[in-house]
C-alpha positions as a Markdown table, in Angstrom:
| # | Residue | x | y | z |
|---|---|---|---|---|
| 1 | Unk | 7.1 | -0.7 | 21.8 |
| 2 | Unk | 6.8 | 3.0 | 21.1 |
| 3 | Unk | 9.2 | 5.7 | 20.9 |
| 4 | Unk | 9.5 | 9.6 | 21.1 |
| 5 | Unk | 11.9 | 9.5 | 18.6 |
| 6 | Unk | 12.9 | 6.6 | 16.1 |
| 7 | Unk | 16.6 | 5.5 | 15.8 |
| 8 | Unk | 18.4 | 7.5 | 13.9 |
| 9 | Unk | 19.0 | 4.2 | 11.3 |
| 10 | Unk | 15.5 | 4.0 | 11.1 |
| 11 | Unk | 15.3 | 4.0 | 7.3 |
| 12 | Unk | 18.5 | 1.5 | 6.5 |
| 13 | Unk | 16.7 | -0.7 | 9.6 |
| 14 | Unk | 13.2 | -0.6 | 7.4 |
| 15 | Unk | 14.9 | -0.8 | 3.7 |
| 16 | Unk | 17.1 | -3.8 | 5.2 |
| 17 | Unk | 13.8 | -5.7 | 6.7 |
| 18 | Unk | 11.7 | -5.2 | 3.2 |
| 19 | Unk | 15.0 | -6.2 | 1.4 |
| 20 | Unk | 15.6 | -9.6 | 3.2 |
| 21 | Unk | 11.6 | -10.0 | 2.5 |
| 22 | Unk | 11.4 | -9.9 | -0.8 |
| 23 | Unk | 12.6 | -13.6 | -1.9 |
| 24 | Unk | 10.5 | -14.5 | 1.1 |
| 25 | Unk | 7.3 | -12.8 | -0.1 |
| 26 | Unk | 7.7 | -14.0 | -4.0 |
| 27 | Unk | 8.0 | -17.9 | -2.8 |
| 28 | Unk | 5.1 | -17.6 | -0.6 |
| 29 | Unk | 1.5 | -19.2 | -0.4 |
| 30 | Unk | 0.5 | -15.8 | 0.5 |
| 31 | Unk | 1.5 | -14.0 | -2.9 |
| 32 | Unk | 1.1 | -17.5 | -4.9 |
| 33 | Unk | 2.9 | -16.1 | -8.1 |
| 34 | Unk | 2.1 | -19.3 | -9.8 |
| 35 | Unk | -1.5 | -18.3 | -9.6 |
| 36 | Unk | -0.6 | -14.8 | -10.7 |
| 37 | Unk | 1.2 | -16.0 | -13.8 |
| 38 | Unk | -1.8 | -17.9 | -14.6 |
| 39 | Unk | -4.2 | -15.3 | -14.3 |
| 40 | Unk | -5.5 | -14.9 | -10.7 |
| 41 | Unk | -6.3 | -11.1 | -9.8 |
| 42 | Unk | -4.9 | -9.9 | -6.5 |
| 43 | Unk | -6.8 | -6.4 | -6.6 |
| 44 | Unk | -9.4 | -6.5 | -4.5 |
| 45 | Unk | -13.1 | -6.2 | -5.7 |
| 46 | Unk | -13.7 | -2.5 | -4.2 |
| 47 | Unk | -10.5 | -1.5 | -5.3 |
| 48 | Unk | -12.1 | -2.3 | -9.1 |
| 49 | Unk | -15.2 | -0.6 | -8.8 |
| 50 | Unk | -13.9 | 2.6 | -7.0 |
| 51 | Unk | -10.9 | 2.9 | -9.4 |
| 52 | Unk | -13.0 | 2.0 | -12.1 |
| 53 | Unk | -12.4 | 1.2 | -16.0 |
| 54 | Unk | -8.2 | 1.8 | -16.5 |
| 55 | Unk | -8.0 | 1.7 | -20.1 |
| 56 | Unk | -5.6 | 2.8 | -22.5 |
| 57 | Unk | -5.1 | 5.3 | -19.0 |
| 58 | Unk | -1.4 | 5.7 | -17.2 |
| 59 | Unk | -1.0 | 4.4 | -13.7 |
| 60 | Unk | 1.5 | 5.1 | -10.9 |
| 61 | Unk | 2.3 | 2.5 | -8.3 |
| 62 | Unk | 3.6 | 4.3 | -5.2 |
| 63 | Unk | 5.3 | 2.1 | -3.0 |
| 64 | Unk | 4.8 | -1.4 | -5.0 |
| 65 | Unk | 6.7 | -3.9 | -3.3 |
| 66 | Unk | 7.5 | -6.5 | -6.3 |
| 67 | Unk | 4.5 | -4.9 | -8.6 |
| 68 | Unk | 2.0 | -7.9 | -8.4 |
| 69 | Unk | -1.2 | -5.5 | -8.0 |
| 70 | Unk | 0.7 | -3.0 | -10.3 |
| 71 | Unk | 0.6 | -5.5 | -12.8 |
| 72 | Unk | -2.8 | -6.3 | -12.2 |
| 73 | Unk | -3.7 | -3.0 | -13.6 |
| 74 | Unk | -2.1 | -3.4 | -16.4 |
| 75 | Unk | -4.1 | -7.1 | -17.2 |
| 76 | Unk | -7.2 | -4.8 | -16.7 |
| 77 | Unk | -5.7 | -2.5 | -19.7 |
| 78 | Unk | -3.6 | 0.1 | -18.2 |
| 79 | Unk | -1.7 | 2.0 | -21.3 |
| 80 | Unk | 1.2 | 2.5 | -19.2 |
| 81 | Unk | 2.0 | 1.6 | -15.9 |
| 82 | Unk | 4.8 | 2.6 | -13.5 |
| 83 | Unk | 5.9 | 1.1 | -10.1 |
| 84 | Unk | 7.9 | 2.7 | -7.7 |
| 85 | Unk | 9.6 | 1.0 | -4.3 |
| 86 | Unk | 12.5 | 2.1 | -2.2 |
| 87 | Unk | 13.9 | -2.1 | -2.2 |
| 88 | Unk | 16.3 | -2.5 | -4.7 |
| 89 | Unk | 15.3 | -6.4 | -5.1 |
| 90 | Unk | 11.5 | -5.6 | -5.2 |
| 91 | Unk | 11.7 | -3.2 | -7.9 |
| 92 | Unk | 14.0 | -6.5 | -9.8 |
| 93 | Unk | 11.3 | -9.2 | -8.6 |
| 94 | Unk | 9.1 | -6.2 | -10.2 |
| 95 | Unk | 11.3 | -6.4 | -13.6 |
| 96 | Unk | 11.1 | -10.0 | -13.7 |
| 97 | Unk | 7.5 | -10.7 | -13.5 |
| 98 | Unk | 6.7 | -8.6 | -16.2 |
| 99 | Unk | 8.8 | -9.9 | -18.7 |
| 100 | Unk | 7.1 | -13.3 | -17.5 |
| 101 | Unk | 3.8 | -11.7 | -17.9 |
| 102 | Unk | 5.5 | -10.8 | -21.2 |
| 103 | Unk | 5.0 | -6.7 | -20.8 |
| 104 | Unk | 7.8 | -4.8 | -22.4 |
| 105 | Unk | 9.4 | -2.0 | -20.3 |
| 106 | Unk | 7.5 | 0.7 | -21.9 |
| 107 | Unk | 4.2 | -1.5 | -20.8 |
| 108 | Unk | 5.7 | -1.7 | -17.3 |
| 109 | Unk | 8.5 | 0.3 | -15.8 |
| 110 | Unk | 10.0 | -0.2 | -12.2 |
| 111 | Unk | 12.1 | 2.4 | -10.2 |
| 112 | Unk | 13.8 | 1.9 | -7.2 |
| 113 | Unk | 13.5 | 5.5 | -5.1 |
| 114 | Unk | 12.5 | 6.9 | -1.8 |
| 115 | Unk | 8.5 | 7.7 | -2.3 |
| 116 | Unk | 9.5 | 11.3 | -0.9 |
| 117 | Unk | 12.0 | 11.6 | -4.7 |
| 118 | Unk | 8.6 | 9.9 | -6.7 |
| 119 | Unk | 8.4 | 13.2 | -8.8 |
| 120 | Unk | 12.4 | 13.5 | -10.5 |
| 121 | Unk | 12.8 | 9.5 | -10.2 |
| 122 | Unk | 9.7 | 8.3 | -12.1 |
| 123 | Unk | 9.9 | 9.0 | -16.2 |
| 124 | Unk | 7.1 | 10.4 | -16.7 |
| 125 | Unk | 5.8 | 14.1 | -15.5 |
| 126 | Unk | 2.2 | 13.4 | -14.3 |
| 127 | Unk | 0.2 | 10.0 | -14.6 |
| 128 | Unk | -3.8 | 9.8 | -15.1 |
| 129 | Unk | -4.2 | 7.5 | -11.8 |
| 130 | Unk | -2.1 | 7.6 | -9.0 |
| 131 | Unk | -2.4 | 4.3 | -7.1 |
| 132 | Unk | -1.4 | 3.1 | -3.7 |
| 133 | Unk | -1.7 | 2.0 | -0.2 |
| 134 | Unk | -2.4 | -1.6 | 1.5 |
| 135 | Unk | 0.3 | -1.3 | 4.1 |
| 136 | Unk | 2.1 | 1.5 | 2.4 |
| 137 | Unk | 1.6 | 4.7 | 4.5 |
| 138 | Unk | 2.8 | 3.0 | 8.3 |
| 139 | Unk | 6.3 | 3.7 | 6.9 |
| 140 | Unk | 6.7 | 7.3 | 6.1 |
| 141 | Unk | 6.9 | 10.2 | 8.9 |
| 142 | Unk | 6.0 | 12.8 | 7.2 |
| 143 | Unk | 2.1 | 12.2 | 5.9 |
| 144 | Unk | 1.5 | 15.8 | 4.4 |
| 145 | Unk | 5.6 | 16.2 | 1.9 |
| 146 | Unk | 3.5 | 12.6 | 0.8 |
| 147 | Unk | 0.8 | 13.8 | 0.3 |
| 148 | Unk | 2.0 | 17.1 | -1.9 |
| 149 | Unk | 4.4 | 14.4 | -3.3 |
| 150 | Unk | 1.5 | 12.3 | -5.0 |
| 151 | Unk | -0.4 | 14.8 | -5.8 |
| 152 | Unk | 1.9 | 16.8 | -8.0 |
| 153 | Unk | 2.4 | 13.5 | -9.9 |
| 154 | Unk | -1.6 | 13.5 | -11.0 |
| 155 | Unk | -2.4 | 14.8 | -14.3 |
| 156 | Unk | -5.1 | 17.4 | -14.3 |
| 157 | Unk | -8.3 | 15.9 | -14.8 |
| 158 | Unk | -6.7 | 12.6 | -13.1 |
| 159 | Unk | -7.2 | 11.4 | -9.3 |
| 160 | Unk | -5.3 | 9.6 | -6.6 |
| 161 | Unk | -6.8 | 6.7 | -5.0 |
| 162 | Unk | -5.7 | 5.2 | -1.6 |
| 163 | Unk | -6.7 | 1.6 | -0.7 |
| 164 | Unk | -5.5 | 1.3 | 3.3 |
| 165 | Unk | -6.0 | 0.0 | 6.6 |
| 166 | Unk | -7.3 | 1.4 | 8.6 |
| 167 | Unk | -5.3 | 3.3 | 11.4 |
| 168 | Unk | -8.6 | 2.1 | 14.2 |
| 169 | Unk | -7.2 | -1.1 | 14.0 |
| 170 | Unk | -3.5 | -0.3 | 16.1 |
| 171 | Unk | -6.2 | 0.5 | 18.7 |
| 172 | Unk | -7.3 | -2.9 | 19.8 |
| 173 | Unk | -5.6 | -5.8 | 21.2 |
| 174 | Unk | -4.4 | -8.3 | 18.4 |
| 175 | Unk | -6.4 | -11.6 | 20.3 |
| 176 | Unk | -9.7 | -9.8 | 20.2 |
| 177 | Unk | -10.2 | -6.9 | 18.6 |
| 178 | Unk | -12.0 | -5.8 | 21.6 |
| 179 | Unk | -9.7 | -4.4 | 24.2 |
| 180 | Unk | -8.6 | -0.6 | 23.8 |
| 181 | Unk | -4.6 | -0.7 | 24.4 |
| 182 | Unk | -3.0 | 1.9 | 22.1 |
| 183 | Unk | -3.6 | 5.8 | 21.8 |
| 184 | Unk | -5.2 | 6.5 | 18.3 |
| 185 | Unk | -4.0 | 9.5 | 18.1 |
| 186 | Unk | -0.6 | 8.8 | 19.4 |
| 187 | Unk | 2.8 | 10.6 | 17.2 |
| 188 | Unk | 4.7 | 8.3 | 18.8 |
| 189 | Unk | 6.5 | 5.6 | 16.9 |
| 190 | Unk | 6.2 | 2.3 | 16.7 |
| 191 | Unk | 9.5 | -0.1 | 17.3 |
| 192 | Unk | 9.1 | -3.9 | 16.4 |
| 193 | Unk | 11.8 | -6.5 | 16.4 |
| 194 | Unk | 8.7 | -9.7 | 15.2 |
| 195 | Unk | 10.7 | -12.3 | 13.1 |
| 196 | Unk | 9.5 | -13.5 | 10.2 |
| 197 | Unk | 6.9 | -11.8 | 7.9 |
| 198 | Unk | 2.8 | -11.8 | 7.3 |
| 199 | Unk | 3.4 | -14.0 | 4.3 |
| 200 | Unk | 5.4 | -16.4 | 6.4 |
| 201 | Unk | 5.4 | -16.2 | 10.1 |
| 202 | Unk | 7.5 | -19.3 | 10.3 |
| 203 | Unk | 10.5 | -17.8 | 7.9 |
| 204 | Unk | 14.0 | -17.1 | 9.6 |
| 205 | Unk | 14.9 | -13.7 | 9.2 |
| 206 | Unk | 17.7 | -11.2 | 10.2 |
| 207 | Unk | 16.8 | -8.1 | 9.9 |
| 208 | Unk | 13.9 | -7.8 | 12.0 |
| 209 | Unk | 13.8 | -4.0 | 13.3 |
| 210 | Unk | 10.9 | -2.1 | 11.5 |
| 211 | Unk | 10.0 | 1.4 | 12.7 |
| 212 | Unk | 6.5 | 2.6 | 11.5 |
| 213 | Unk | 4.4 | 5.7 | 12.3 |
| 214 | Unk | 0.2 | 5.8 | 13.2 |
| 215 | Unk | -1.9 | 8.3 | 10.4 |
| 216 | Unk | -5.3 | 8.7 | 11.4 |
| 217 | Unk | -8.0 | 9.2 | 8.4 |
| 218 | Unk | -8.7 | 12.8 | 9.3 |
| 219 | Unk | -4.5 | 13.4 | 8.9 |
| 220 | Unk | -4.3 | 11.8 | 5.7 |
| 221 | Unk | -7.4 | 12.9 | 3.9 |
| 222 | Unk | -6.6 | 17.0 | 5.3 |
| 223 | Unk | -2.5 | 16.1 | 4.0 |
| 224 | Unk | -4.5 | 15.6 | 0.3 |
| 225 | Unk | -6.9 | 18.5 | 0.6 |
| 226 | Unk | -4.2 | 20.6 | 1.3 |
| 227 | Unk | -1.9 | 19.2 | -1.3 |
| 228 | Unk | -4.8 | 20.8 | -4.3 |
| 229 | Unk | -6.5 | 17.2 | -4.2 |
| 230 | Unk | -10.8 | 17.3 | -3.8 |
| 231 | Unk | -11.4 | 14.7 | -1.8 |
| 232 | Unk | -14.4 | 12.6 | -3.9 |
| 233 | Unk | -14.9 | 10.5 | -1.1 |
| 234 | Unk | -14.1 | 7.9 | 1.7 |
| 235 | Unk | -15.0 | 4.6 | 2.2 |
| 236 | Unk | -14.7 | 2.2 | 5.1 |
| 237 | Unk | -14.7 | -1.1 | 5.0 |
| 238 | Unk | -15.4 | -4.5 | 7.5 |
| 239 | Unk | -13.2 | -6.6 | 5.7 |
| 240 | Unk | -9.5 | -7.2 | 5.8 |
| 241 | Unk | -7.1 | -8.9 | 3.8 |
| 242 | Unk | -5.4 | -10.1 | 6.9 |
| 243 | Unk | -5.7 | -11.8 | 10.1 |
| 244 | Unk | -5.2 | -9.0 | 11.9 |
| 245 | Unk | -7.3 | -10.7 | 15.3 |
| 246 | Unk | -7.8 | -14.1 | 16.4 |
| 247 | Unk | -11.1 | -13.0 | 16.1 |
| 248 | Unk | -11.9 | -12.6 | 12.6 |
| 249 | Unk | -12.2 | -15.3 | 10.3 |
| 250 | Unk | -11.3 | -15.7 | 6.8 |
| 251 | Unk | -14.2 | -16.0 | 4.2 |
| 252 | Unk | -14.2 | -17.9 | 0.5 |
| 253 | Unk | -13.6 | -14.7 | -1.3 |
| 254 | Unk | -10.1 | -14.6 | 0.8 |
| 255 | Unk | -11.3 | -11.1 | 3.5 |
| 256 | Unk | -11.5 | -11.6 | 7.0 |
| 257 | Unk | -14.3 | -10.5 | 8.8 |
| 258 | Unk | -15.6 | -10.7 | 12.2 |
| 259 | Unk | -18.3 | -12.9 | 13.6 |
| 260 | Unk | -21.5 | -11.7 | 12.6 |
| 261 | Unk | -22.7 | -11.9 | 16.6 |
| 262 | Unk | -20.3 | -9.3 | 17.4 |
| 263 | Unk | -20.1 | -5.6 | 16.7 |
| 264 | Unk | -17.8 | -4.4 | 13.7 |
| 265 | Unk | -15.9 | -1.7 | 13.3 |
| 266 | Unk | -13.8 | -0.5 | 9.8 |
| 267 | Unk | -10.5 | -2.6 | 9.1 |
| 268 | Unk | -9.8 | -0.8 | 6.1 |
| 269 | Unk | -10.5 | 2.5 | 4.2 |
| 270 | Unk | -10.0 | 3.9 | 0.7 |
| 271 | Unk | -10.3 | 7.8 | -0.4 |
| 272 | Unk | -10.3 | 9.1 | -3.9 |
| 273 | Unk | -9.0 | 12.3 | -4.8 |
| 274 | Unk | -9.1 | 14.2 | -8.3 |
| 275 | Unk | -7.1 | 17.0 | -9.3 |
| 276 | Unk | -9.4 | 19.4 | -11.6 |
| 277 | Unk | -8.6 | 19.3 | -14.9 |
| 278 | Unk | -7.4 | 22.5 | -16.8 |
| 279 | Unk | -9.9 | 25.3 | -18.2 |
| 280 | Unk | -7.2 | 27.2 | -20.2 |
């Protein structure tokens, strides 16, 4: 349902609901560590060629959940990369798989910290590539403190990149994909009490309050312009890593899609953004 105003234990409610996920989330089919450990790459294929070669490069992880695409970047030669979550087990699932991976601390470093305190909690000053999205933004109110957040932790001459779904996709109803039933442009926020979890739809859970908030493109990518960021571009895309409709089906390369005999629109969207490097 939506609200003018969230509860006022909307962050403990949305900390204690990623919390109780975590054990979930690292036993599931959905993440299939087993695979991980063995080698499979989570990142998706467009996420590789718009982020581009990564080596002997530093990478920060905003909002990382338990660092499996974090960790990814470092498999693809990342010098250095850093993960940061607000869920005190994530960031310890996090830990863990990369001393299974056998990455030493200074290879791969988890924090546990509020994205909004990313600049004093992370060690280092400024990172060559900072990296996030999938999911990430529906939890934080306040699009343009991230946005000036992220962007003074991007060395000059570095970028941001964003890999996200797309805020079109609240629009719709969730059987079709067809019907118009939310505002897009809404500043309401969003109140949910779903059981369970998109790993595991089935698993009994507690905490089951999450309060997220609706951050159309043109918000975001003005929040990064205005933070000193030059937008290089934005890309939509027809594929999702999620079922998000009854509609779409799920392909052999693991993205959903709609039927080809019906009209698409973007499911997801990723933006890069450079800071200029210094002329002094």
């Amino acid at each position: 349902m939506y609200a003018s105003t969230p509860p006022e234990d909307w962050y403990e409610a949305n900390r204690a609901r990623w919390d109780e996920r975590v054990p979930i989330h690292t036993a599931s089919e959905f993440y299939d560590l087993e695979a991980f450990r063995s080698g499979k790459d989570p990142l998706r294929d467009f996420e590789l060629a718009e982020v581009g070669d990564v080596t002997g490069r530093s990478l920060l992880h905003l909002q990382c959940h338990f660092g499996q695409d974090t960790l990814s970047w470092a498999r693809h030669g990342a010098a250095r990369v850093v993960g940061l979550d607000y869920s005190e087990p994530a960031v310890e699932a996090a830990r863990s798989l990369a001393a299974d991976l056998g990455l030493t601390p200074e290879q791969a470093t988890f924090v546990a910290a509020d994205v909004y305190d990313a600049a004093e909690a992370v060690p280092d000053s400024s990172y060559d590539i900072v990296y996030t999205g999938v999911g990430a933004l529906c939890w934080l109110p306040d699009i343009d403190r991230w946005a000036e957040t992220a962007a003074s932790l991007v060395s000059p001459g570095g970028f941001l990149y964003l890999s996200e779904f797309h805020p079109l996709t609240d629009v719709f109803d969730d059987e079709t994909g067809s019907r118009v039933i939310n505002d897009y442009f809404t500043r309401d926020v969003w109140v949910d009490t779903s059981p369970g979890t998109y790993a595991d739809a089935g698993a009994a859970t507690v905490h089951n309050v999450s309060v997220e908030w609706q951050h159309p493109i043109g918000e975001v990518v003005t929040a990064l312009a205005k933070a000193g960021l030059r937008i290089e571009f934005l890309h939509e895309h027809d594929v999702s890593l999620i079922g998000r409709y009854g509609t779409l089906k799920r392909h052999e390369d693991a993205y959903y899609r709609f039927p080809a005999d019906r009209p698409r629109f973007p499911l997801m969207y990723s933006v890069k953004a450079s800071k200029p490097a210094r002329t002094d």
